[in-house]
C-alpha positions in Angstrom: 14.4 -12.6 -5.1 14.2 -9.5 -3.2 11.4 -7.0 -3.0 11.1 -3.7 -1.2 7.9 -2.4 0.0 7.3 0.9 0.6 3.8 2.2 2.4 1.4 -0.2 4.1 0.6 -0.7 7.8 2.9 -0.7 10.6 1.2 -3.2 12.3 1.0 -5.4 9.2 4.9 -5.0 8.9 5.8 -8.5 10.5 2.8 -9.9 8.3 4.2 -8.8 5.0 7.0 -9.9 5.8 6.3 -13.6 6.4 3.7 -13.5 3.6 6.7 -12.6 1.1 8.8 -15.3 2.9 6.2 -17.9 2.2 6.9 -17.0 -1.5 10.6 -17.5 -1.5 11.1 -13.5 -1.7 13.1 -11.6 1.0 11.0 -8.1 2.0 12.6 -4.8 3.2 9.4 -2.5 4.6 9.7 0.8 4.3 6.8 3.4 5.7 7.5 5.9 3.3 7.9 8.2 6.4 11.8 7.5 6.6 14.7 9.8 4.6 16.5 8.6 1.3 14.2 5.9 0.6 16.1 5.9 -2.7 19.7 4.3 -1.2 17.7 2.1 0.9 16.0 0.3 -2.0 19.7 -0.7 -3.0 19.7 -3.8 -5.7 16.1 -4.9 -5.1 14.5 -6.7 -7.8 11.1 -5.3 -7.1 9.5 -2.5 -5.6 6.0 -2.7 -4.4 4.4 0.9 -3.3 1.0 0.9 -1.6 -0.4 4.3 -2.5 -2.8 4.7 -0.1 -0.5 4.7 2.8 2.6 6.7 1.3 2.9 10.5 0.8 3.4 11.7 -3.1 6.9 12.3 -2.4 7.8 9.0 -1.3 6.4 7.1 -3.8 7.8 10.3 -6.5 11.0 9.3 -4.5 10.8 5.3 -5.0 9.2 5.5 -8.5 12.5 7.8 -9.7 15.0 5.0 -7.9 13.1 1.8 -9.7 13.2 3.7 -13.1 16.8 4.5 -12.4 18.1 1.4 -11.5 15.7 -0.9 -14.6 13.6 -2.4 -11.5 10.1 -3.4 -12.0 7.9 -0.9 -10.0 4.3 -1.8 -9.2 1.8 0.2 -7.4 -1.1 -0.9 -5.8 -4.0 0.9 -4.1 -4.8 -1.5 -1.2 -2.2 -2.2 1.6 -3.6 -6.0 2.4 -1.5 -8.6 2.6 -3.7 -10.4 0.0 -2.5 -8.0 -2.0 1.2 -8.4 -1.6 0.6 -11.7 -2.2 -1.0 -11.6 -5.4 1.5 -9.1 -6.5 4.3 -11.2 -5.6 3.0 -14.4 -7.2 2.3 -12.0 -10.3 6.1 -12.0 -10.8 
């Protein structure tokens, strides 16, 4: 499986990353900050957006790309990697 994440910490970036390998899911980390978030998604099977660490028009911009493409979009407030792991064990 493979998940995009878009928000969250920098610093946590190398974190996420090996919490979502410890799953079996392959991560691509965004920080919302970057330019056509929406071809960089590309054939995910999940994208994760941290809302508290992503500007309205990124996650606008990731929430119109999901809904596009019939991927499962889930949004979560807190940027822990607890929290990418729950979500990713959700699935």
């Amino acid at each position: 499986m493979c998940a995009s994440l878009i928000g969250g910490m920098d610093r946590l970036k190398r974190d996420y990353i090996e919490a979502a390998k410890e799953g079996g899911v392959t991560l691509k980390c965004f920080t919302g900050k970057e330019r056509g978030i929406a071809a960089q998604i590309g054939e995910s099977d999940l994208v994760i957006v941290f809302t508290n660490k992503v500007s309205h028009e990124a996650r606008r911009e990731a929430a119109k790309a999901a809904k596009s493409r019939n991927i499962p979009l889930r949004m979560l407030h807190s940027c822990g990697v607890s929290s990418l792991r729950d979500c990713l064990r959700a699935e």
